[in-house]
N, C-alpha and C positions, 0 to 999 in steps of 0.2 A: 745750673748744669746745662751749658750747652754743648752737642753736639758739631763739631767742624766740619767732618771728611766728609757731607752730603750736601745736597743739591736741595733749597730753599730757593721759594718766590719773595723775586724781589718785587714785581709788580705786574701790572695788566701790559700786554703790548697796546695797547693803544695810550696808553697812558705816557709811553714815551716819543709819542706826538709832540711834548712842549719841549723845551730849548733842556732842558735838564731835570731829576729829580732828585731831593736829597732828604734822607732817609736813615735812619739808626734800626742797626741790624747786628744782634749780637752785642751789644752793646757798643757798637764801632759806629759812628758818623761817618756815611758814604755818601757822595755825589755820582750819579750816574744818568749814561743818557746814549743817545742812536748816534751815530755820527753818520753826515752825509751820504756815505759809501754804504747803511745799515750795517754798519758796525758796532755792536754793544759792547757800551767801557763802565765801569764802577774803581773809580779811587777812594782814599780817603778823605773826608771832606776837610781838610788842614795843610794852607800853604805852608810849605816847611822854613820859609821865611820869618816870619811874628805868629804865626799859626789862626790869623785868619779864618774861618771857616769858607773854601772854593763856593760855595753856595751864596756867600754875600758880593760877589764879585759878578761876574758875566762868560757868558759863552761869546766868543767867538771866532765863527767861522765852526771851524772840531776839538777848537782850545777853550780850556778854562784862563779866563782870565783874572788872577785874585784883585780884588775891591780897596786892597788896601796899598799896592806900591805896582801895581800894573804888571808883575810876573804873572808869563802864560805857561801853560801846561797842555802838552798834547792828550790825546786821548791814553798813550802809553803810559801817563804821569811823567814825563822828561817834560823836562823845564825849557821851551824854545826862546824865550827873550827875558831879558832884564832889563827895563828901560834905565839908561844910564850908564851901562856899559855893555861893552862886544864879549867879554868872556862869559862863561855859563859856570857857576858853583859845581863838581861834581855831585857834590851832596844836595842840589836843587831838584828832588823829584819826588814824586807821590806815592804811594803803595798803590797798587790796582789788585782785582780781583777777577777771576775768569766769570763771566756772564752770558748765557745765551738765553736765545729764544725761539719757546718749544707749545706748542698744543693752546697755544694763544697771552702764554706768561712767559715774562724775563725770570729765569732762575741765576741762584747766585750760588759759587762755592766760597767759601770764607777760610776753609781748611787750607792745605797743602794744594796750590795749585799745579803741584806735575800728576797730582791725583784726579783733578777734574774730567773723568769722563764722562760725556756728554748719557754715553749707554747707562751711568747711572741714574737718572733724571726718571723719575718715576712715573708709569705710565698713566695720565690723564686723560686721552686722545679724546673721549668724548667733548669737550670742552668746545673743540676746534672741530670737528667731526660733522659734515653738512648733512649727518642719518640724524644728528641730535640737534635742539634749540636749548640755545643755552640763555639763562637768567643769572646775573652779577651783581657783584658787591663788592662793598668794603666796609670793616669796620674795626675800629680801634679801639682794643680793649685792656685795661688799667689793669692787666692781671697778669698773673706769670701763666706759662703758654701749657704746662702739664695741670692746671686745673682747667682750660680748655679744652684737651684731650680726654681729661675725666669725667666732665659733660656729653662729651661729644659719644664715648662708648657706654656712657649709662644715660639711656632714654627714657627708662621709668618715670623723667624728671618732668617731661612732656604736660603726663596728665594737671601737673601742679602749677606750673613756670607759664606752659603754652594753652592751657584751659578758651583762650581766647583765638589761637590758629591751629598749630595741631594736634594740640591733644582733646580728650575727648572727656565726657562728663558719664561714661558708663558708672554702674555700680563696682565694676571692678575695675582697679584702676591699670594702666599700661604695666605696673609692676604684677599683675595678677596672670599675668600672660609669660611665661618663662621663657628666659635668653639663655639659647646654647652658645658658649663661648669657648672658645677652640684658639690655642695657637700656631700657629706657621713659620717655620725655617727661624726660629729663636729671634722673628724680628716684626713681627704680624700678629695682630688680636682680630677675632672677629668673634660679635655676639649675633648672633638670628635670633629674631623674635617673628612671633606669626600669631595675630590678632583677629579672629576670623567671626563674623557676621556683628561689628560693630556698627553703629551709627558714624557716618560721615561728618569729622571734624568739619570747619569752615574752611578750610585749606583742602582739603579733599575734596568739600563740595566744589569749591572753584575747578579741583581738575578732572570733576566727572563733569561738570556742566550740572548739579543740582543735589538734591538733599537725599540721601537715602542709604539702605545697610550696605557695608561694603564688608568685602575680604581684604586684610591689609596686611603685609611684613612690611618688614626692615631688615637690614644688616647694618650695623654699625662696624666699621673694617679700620684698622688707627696702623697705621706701619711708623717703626720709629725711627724717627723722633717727633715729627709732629703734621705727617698728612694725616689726614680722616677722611674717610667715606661712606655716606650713608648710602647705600641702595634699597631704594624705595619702589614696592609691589601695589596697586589696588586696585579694586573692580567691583562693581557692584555684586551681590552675590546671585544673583540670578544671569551672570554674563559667569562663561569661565575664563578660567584662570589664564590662559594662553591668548586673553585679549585683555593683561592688566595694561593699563597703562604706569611706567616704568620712570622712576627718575635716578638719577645719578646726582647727591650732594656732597659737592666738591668742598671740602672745611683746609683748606692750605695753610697753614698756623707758620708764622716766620716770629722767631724770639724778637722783639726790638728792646729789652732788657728785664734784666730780672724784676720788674715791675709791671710790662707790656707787650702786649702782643699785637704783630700785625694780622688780622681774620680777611684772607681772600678767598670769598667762597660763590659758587655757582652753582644754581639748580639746572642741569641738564637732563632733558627730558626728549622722547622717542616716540611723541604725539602729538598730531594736531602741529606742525612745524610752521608754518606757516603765519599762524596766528600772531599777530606781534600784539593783542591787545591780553592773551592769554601769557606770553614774556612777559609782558611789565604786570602785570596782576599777579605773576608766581615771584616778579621781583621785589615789588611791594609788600606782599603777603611772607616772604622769605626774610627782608631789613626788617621786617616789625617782630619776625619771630625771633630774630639773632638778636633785637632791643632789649627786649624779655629774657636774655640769656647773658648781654653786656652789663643789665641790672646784678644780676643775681652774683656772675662772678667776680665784680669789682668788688661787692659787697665783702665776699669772703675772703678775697685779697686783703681790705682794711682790715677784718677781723684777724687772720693770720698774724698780720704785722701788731697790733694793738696788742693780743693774746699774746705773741710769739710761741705759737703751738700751730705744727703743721695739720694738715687733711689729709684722711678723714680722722678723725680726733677719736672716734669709735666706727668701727668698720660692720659695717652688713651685707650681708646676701647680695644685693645689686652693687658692688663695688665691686666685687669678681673681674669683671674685665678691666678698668681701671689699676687694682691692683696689680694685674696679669704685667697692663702697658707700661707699669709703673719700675717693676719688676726688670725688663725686658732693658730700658732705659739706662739702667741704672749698671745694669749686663753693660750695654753700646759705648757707655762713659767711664767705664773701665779698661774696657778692650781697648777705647783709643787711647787711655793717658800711658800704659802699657806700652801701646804700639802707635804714635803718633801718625805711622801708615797706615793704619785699619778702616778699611772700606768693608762698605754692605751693598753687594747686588741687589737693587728691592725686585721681588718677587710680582707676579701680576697682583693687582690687587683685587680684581675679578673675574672671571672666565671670559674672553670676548663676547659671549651673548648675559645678557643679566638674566635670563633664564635660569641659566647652571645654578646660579645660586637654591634654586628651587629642591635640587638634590638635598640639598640640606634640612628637608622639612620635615 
């Protein structure tokens, strides 16, 4: 079940520093890349020639050049040369896709491209924002992209999966602490949890600087079809609350097929900026914790497929949001087979201060 008419990351901007990237999105094989001028192009990745893959060939100059009989392609997909002759095939050119780049990602529309509006592009801005230090990743995971969304708004999973960065070894577990879950403009799930004078996970202790009780929330916030955002609260509890230190996790989920997901995610954070040994220690301490979450979902992908019985097989209590997003999705894939134009404004996904979120306690 994929979603078209919206705006998906296709990759990090710095990543399109090399000569080209090629990438399966939706299940479609795309080559994409900057061209001299910074201009972002995404075609299909198949010379319409012998169909080639544009990826085993060459760039050059702001053309692809296919690997197998030397036809180039502009960034527009028109075919500029056929070595061998002067005429050009009308039917020699590529499909392209609208691409830009926004809050430090190339996103992509895959949909209707007289629909691509840029204003739909969901707001991430902390990412790119010099009030925030941002911490990055990648990671590719062998699962279809709504069981990483159903992770992603049930954290109860923390105490079990993450026992080694952030979850916590209380007697009561992160599931013992109740998530209010609420949804927004028929296109927005958000759970709050508030975990208050717990012992400091390993992952906390990193961001207080040392071991001790803290006050913690969360929000887990999933807008669909497949952004997530955790906003993260904590502070020692002898410091208040209007001096937690604050993180923003960015979970960016792009389908690469009903098998795979691309996971582009960031810990953005509104402390201690500066520090670039406390970056790579929330980056490090962040790839070990999403390791621990690539285990677990690959796993229940084989199972699915083997079983052939979907998740959750039997439902409870903390699957509430999940089901909520599951719900909502299923709303979004309707609406557009209906209406092949059907767009969603995404809503903020937070108040501009992560404060606000505190209303909610």
């Amino acid at each position: 079940m994929f979603i078209r008419n919206t705006w998906y990351v296709a990759g990090f901007e710095h990543e399109f520093d090399q000569p080209f990237i090629a990438r399966r999105i939706l299940d479609t094989p795309l080559i994409m890349y900057r061209t001299s001028l910074g201009r972002y192009t995404a075609m299909d990745d198949s010379c319409p020639h012998r169909l080639l893959p544009l990826s085993k060939g060459k760039r050059v100059g702001d053309e692809m050049q296919c690997g197998y009989h030397g036809m180039c392609f502009s960034a527009d997909g028109q075919c500029t040369k056929v070595p061998g002759q002067t005429n050009i095939p009308s039917a020699a050119h590529v499909k392209t896709y609208p691409l830009e780049a926004l809050y430090g990602f190339v996103w992509i529309w895959m949909g209707d491209a007289d629909l691509a509006d840029t204003g739909l592009i969901p707001d991430v801005h902390w990412h790119s924002s010099p009030d925030w230090a941002s911490s990055r990743g990648y990671h590719h995971i062998e699962a279809h992209y709504t069981l990483l969304n159903d992770n992603l708004l049930d954290l109860s999973h923390e105490t079990y999966v993450h026992s080694r960065t952030i979850g916590n070894d209380e007697e009561e577990s992160i599931a013992g602490y109740t998530a209010k879950v609420s949804v927004e403009h028929d296109c927005l799930v958000r759970a709050h949890r508030e975990m208050p004078n717990i012992e400091a996970p390993p992952f906390f202790e990193l961001v207080i600087g040392r071991p001790c009780q803290i006050n913690r929330w969360q929000s887990a916030i999933h807008l669909v079809p497949s952004i997530n955002l955790t906003v993260v609260g904590v502070h020692p509890i002898e410091e208040d609350r209007t001096a937690a230190r604050i993180g923003h996790v960015l979970h960016l989920l792009t389908p690469e097929s009903e098998t795979g997901t691309h996971y582009f995610w960031a810990f953005v954070r509104n402390y201690r900026l500066d520090n670039a040994d406390l970056t790579e220690g929330i980056r490090k301490a962040s790839s070990a914790t999403f390791d621990e979450d690539k285990e677990v979902l690959e796993i229940q992908q084989q199972q699915m497929e083997r079983r052939k019985t979907p998740v959750p097989h039997v439902a409870i209590k903390l699957d509430e949001a999940p089901i909520r997003a599951r719900r909502l999705l299923e709303q979004r894939a309707a609406q557009e087979a209906s209406n092949p134009r059907h767009v969603v404004a995404p809503p903020a996904l937070v108040p501009e201060h992560s404060f606000a979120v505190l209303e909610e306690a």
